[in-house]
C-alpha positions as CSV (number, residue, x, y, z in Angstrom):
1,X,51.5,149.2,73.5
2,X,51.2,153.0,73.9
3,X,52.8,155.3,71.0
4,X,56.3,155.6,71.6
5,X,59.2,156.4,68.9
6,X,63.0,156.5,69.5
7,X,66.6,156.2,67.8
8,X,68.1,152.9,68.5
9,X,71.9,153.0,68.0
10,X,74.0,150.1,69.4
11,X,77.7,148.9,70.1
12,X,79.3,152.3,68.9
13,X,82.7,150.6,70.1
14,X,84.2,153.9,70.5
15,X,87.6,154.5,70.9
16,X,89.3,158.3,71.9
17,X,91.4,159.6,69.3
18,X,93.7,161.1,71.9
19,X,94.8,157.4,72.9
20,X,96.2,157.7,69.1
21,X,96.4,154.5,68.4
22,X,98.6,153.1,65.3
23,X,101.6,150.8,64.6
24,X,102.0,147.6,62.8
25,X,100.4,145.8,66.0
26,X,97.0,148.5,65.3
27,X,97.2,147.0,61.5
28,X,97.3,143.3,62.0
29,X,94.7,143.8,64.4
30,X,92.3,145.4,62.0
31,X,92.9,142.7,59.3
32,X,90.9,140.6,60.2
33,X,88.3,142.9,62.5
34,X,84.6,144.0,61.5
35,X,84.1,147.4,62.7
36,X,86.7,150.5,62.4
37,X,87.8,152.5,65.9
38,X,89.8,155.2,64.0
39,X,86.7,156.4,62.6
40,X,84.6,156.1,65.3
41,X,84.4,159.1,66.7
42,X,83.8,160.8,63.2
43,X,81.2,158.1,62.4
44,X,79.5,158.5,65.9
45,X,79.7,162.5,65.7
46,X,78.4,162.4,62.1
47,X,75.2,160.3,63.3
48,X,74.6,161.9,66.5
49,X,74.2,164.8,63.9
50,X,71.5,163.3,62.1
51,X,69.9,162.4,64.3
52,X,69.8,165.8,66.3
53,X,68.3,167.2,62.9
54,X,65.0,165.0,64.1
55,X,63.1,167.4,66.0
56,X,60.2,165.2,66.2
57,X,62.2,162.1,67.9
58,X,63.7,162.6,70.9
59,X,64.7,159.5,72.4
60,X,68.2,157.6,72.0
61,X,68.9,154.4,73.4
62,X,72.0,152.6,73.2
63,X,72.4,149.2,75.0
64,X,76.3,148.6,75.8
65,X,79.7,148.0,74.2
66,X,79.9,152.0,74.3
67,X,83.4,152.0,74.2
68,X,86.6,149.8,72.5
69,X,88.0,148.4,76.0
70,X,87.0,150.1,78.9
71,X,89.1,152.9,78.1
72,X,88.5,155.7,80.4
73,X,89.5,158.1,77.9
74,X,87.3,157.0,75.3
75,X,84.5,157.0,77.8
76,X,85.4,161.0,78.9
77,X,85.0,161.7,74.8
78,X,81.7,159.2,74.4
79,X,80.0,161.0,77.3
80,X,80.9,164.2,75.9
81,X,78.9,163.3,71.9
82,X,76.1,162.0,74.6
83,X,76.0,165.3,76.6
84,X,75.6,166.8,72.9
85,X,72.6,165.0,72.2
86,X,71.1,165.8,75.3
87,X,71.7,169.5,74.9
88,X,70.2,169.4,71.8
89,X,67.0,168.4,73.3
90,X,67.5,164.4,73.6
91,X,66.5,162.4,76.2
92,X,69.6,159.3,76.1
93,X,69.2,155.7,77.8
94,X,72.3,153.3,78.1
95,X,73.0,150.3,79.4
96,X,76.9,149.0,79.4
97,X,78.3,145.9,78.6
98,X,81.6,143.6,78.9
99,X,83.7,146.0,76.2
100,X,82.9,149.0,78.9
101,X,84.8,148.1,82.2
102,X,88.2,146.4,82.3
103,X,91.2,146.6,85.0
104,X,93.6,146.4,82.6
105,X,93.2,148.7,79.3
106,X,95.1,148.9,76.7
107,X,95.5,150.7,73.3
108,X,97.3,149.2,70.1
109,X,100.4,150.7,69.5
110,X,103.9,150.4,68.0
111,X,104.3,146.7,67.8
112,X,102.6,146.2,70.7
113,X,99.5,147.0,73.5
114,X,100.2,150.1,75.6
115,X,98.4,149.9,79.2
116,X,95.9,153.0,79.5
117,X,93.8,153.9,82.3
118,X,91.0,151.4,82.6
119,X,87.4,151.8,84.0
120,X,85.9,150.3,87.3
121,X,82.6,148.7,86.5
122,X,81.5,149.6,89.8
123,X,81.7,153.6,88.7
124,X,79.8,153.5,85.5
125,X,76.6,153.9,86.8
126,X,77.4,157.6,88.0
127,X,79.6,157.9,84.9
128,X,76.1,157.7,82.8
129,X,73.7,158.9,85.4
130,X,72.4,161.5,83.2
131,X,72.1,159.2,80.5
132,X,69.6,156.5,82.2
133,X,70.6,155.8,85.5
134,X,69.6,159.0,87.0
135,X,66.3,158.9,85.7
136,X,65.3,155.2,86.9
137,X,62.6,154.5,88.8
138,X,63.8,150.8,90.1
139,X,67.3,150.0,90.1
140,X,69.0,146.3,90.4
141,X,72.2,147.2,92.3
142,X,73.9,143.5,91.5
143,X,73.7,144.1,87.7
144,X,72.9,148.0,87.3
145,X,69.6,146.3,85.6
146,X,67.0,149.4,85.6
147,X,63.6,150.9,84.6
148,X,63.1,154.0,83.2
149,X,60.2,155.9,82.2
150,X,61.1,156.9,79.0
151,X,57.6,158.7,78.0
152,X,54.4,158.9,79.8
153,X,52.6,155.2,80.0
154,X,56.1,153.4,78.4
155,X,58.8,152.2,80.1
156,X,62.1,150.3,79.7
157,X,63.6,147.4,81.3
158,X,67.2,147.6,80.7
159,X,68.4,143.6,81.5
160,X,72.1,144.2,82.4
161,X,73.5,140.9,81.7
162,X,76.9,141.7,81.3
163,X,78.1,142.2,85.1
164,X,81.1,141.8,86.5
165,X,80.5,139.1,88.7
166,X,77.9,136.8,87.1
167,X,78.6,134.9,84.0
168,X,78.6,137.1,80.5
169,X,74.9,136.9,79.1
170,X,72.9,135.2,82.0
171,X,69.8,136.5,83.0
172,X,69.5,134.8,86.1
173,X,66.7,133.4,88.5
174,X,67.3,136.3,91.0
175,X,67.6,138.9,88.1
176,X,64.2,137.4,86.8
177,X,62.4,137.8,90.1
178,X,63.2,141.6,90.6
179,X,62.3,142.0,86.5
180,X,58.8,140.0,87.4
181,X,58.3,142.4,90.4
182,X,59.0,145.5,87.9
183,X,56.9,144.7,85.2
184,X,53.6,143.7,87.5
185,X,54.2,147.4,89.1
186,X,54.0,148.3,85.5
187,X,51.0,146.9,84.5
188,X,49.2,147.5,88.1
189,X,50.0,150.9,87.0
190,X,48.6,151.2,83.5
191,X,52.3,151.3,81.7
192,X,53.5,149.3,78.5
193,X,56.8,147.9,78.7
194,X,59.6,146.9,76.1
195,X,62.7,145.7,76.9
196,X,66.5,146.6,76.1
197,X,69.6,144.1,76.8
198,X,73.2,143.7,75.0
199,X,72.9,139.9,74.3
200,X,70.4,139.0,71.9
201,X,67.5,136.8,73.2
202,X,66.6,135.3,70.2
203,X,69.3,133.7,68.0
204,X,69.8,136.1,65.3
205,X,70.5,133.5,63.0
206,X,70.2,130.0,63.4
207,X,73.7,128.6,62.9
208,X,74.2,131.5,66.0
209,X,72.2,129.2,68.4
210,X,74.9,126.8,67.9
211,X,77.2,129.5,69.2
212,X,77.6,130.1,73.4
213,X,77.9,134.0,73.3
214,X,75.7,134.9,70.4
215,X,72.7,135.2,72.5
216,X,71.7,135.2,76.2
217,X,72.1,132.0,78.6
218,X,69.1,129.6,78.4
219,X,67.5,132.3,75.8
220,X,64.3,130.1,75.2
221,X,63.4,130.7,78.9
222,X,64.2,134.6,78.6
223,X,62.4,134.8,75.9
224,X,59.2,133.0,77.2
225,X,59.6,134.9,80.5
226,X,59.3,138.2,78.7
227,X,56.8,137.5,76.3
228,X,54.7,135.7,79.3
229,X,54.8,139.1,81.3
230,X,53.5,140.9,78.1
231,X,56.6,142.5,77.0
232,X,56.5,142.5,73.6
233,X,59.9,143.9,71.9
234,X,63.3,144.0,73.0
235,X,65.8,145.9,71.3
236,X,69.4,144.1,71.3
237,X,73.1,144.4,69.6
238,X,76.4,142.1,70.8
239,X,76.8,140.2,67.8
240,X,77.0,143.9,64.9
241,X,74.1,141.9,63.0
242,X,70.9,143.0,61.4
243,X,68.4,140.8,62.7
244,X,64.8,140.6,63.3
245,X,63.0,137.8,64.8
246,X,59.8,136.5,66.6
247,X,59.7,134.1,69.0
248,X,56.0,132.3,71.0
249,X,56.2,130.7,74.2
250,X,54.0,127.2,74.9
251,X,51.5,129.9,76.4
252,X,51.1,131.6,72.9
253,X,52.9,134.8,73.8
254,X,54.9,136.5,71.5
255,X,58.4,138.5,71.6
256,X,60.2,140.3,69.0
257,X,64.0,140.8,69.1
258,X,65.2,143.9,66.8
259,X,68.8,143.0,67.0
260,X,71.2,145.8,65.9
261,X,74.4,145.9,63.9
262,X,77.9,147.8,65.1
263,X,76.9,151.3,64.3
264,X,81.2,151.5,63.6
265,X,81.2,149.0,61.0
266,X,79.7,147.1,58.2
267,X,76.8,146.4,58.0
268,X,76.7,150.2,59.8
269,X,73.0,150.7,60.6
270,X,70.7,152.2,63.1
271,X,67.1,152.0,63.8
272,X,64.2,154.2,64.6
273,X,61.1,152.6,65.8
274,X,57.6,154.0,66.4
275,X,55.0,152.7,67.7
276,X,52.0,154.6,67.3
277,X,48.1,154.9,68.6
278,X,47.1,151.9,67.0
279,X,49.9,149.7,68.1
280,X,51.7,149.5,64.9
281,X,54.9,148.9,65.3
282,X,57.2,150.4,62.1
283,X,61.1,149.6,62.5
284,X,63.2,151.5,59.9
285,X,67.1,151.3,59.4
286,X,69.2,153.9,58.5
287,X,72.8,153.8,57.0
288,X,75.8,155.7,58.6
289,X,75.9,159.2,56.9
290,X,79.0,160.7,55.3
291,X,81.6,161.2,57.9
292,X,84.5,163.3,56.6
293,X,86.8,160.9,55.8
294,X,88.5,160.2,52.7
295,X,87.1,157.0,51.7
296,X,88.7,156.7,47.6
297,X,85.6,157.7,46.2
298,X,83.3,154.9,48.2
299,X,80.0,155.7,49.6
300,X,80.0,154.6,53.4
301,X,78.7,151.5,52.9
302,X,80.8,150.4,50.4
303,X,83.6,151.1,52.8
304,X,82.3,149.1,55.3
305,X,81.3,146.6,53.7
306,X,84.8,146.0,51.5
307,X,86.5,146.0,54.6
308,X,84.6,143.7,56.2
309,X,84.4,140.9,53.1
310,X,88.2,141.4,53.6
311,X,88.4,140.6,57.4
312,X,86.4,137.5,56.3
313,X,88.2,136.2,54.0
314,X,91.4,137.2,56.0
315,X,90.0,135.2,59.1
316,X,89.7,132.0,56.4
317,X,93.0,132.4,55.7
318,X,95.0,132.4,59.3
319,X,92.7,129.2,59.5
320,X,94.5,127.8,56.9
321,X,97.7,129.1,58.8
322,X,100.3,126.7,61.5
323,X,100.0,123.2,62.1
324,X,103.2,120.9,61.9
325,X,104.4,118.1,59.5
326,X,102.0,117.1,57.0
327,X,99.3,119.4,58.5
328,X,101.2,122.2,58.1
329,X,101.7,121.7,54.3
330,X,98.3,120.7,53.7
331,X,97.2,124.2,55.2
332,X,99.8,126.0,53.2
333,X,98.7,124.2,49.4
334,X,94.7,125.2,50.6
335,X,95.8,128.8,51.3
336,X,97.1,129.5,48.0
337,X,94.3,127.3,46.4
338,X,91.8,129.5,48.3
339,X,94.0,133.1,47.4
340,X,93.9,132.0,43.6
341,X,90.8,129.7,42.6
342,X,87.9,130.9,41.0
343,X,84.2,129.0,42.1
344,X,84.7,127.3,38.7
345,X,87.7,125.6,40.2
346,X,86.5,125.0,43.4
347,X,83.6,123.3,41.7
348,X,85.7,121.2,39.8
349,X,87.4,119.9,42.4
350,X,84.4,118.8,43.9
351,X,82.5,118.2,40.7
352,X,79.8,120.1,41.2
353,X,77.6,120.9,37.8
354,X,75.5,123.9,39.4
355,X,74.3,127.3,38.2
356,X,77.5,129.5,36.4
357,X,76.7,132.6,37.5
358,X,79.1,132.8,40.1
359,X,81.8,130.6,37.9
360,X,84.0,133.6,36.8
361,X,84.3,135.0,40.4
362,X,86.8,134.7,42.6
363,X,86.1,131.6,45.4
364,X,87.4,134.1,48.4
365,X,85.5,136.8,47.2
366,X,82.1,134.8,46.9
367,X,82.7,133.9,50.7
368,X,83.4,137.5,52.1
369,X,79.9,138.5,49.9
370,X,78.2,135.5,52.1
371,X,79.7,136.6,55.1
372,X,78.6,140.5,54.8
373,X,75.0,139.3,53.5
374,X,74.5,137.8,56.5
375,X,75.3,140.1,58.7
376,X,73.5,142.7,56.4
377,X,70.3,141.1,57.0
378,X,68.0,140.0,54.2
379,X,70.1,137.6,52.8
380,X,69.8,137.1,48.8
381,X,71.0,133.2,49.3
382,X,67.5,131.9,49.8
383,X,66.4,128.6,48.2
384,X,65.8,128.6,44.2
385,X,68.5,130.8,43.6
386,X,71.9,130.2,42.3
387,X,74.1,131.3,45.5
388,X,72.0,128.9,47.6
389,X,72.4,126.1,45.2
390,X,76.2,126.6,45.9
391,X,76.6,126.2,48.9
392,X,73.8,123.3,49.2
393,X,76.2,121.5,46.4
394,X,79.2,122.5,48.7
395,X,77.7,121.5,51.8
396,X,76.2,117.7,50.3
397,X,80.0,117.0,49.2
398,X,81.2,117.8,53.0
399,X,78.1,115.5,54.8
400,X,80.5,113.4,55.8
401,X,82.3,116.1,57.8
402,X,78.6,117.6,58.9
403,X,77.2,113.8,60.1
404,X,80.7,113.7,62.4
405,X,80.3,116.7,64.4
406,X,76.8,117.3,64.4
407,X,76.3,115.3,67.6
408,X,78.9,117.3,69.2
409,X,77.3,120.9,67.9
410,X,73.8,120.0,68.7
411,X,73.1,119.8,72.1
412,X,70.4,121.6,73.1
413,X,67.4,119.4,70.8
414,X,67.6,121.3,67.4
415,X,65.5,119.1,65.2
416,X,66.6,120.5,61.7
417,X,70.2,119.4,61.1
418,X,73.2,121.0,61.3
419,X,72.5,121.2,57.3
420,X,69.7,122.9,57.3
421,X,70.5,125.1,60.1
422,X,73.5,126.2,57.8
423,X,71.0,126.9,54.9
424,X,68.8,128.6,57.1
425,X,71.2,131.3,58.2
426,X,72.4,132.5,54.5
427,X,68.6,133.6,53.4
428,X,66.1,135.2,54.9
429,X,62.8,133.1,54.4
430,X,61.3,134.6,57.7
431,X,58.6,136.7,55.5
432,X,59.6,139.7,57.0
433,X,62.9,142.2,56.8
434,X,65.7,142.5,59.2
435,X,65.8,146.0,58.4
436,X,62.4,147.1,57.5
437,X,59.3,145.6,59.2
438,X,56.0,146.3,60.5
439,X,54.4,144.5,63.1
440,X,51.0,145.1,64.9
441,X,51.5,144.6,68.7
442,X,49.0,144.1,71.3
């Protein structure tokens, strides 16, 4: 691939301050959410800084969920931070997404949604024509799909699969055909291609290829049409995870998905990727900078990351919420066992004899430090250690649960088990970072 090196920012979720949103109904709402839309604006301002202090770097991409909810307001304010980068010498490339266009927009407020002016998904494109769409050189009119030449001898295929009239994350037959038709101009005319597209194509963890939007439709044959038309790296968000992962085709051909977290919340990262002469690709993530806010004496990631060990634990516990009869006051004894017991306990109840070291903590807060590792990237949990030992214990006492609804969760001819998969997805044993890596491409 020819040297290349750009900012990679994705699913800034933002949300206008001028729609003040607030209220009890705001609250609740946050609870049990991963990224922050009060901040946004000062988080997105604060990077765009940074990254305008880059004089070397002067390509942004950002592929979709640019807004909260299709807010037209919030897209007014994004396009405005956009139209500062570009003034400050930065060439910017989005694609949108499903969180971009809605009929019927609302903002959190009082005890209750407000209806705010909503966006048409037909009038994005000229909304961001200076930021992508103006500058494409083939344009899919169905799914606002284009290809940009971002620098001399390297262009972009920006796979829309988000539209408004297809189903969310399907990169269909007819979509495939005009990408096939785009990347042999490319190559009869002497130019590397990546790839950008909201849905990941690869699983970013395992366990997430048992989930139907945590990647794109029939992803195997994406990701074996790509890499089979030598396009080597596509750059993805959707699912605010640090991820990065390799995939061959039967023919041998290889793809690398850099899936990107929620630049709004934790985990909070961005990317810059070069590749240079010698086809060395070098993918670096970079932390949210200070933003201005008063965060009680936390560094940003702290913040995000407390908050977002909190929604998880939060999300447990409205699990263990409703029902009726018996169920009902089965949920209600396992909330406050979860609220109170330490893993000690929770061994003991199972009679587990593993490692101690996590015997004095808190059970609820061990899983909301699972739950942000993962999404972190790099993963501690891997096998050997104590945390993975835990949950292997944790899961062998529940294979009677796993065995019953591992037929129904494996459908598409996953050969591991739903254990393993599991296992698989709390540690990183890839050999390679999700936030740091180095690969050499062709």
């Amino acid at each position: 691939m020819k040297p290349v090196s750009f900012y990679l920012v994705t699913d800034t979720h933002y949300l206008d301050s001028k729609l003040e949103p607030g209220g009890e109904a705001f609250e609740n709402n946050m609870v049990t959410e991963q990224y922050f839309v009060k901040e946004s604006g000062a988080i997105i301002s604060a990077t765009f800084d940074k990254i305008i202090q880059d004089k070397e770097t002067d390509i942004v991409i950002i592929p979709g969920d640019l807004v909260k909810n299709g807010e037209k307001e919030s897209h007014n304010g994004f396009i405005d931070e956009l139209y500062r980068l570009k003034t400050n010498g930065k060439k910017v490339y989005v694609i949108t997404a499903g969180h971009d266009y809605n009929d019927n927009a609302y903002v959190l407020k009082g005890d209750g949604r407000v209806p705010v002016e909503g966006t048409d998904y037909n009038d994005l494109c000229e909304m961001y024509r200076d930021f992508g769409y103006g500058d494409a050189i083939a344009f899919d009119e169905p799914t606002h799909s284009y290809v940009a030449e971002i620098t001399q001898g390297v262009r972009m295929l920006a796979i829309h699969c988000d539209s408004k009239d297809q189903p969310k994350g399907t990169m269909d037959d007819r979509l495939m055909e005009w990408a096939k038709e785009q990347l042999d101009k490319a190559k009869a005319d002497g130019c590397s291609v990546f790839a950008t597209c909201h849905y990941p194509v690869i699983p970013p963890v395992p366990a997430f290829e048992l989930v139907g939007d945590a990647k794109i439709k029939d992803w195997r044959k994406v990701a074996s049409f790509l890499a089979d038309n030598s396009v080597e790296l596509v750059l993805t968000g959707h699912m605010h995870i640090q991820s990065i992962n390799e995939y061959y085709s039967e023919s041998g051909n290889r793809l690398i998905d850099v899936c990107t977290a929620a630049l709004v919340g934790s985990p909070a990262k961005y990317r810059k990727v070069t590749v240079d002469e010698n086809s060395a690709l070098k993918i670096e993530s970079l932390g949210v900078p200070d933003f201005g806010w008063d965060l009680n004496g936390l560094t940003p990631q702290e913040y995000f990351d407390n908050h977002f060990a909190s929604a998880i634990v939060a999300r447990v516990r409205g699990a263990l919420g409703g029902g009726k009869g018996i169920v009902k006051h089965l949920k209600a004894f396992g909330r406050k066992r979860f609220d109170k017991m330490t893993v000690k306990g929770f061994k003991r109840i199972l009679c587990l004899k593993r490692d101690k070291e996590f015997d004095k903590k808190k059970f609820s807060d061990f899983v909301g430090e699972v739950g942000v590792s993962i999404f972190s990237g790099d993963s501690p949990y891997v096998e050997g250690t104590a945390g993975y030992n835990l949950i292997a214990g944790i899961l062998g006492r529940f294979s009677f649960v796993i065995k019953k609804v591992e037929p129904k969760l494996l459908k598409n001819g996953e050969k591991n088990g739903l254990r393993n998969i599991l296992l698989n997805t709390i540690g990183n044993n890839k050999g390679f970072s999700d936030n740091n890596a180095e690969f050499r491409l062709k």
